[in-house]
N, C-alpha and C positions, 0 to 999 in steps of 0.2 A: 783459779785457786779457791779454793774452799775456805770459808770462814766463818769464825764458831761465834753465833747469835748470844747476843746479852741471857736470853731466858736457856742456853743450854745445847741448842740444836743448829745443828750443819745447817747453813745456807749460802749456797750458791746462783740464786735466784737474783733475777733485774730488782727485788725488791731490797735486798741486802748489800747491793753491786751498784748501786744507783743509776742503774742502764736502765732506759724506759723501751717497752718494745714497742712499735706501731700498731697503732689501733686496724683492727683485722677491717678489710674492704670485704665486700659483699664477692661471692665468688661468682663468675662469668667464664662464660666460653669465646676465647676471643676469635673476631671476626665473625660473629654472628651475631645477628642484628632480633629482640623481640619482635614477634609478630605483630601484625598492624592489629590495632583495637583488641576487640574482643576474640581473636583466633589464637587458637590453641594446637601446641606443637604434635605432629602425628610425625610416629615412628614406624615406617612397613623394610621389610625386607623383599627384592625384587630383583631378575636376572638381570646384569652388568648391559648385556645390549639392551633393553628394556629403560634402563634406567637413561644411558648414553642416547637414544632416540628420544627419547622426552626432553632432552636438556637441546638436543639440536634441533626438533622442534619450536621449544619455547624459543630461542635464540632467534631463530627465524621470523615470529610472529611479536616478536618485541616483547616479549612478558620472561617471566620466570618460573620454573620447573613448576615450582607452588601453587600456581596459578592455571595453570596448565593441568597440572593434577586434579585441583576442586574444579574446574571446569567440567572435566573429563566423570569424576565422582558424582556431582550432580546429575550430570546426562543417565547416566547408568541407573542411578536412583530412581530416576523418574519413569525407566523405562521396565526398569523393577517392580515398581507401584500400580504400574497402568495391566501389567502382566499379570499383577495377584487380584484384580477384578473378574 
């Protein structure tokens, strides 16, 4: 229900209504955890078997997808660097 403010004007707002609304929480994505320390989220796109062999991979050698990736990134990099001499 709408109701007309001392100074003139429609309000139907928590402040006229004496509802208070909850203070806004910080927004998250649930079930997903920030990165450790200082690493920074990367986003790639990659084919569906590609991706499902890295994940049974990591499974198998006890680590996670994540880790298994920058493992794998750094290798590359290095054999990148050694190539552009």
């Amino acid at each position: 229900m709408l109701q007309l403010a001392t100074h003139g004007t429609v309000c139907g707002s928590a402040q006229c209504t004496g509802w208070v609304m909850a203070e806004k929480k910080a927004a998250g994505k649930p079930g997903r955890k920030a990165p450790d320390g200082t690493k920074k989220q990367f986003l790639s796109s990659m084919d569906p078997d590609v991706i499902r062999a890295i994940k049974v991979a990591a499974a198998e050698l006890d680590r996670n997808a994540s880790q298994v990736l920058e493992t794998a990134a750094k290798e590359w990099l290095d054999r990148y660097r050694a190539g552009k001499k």
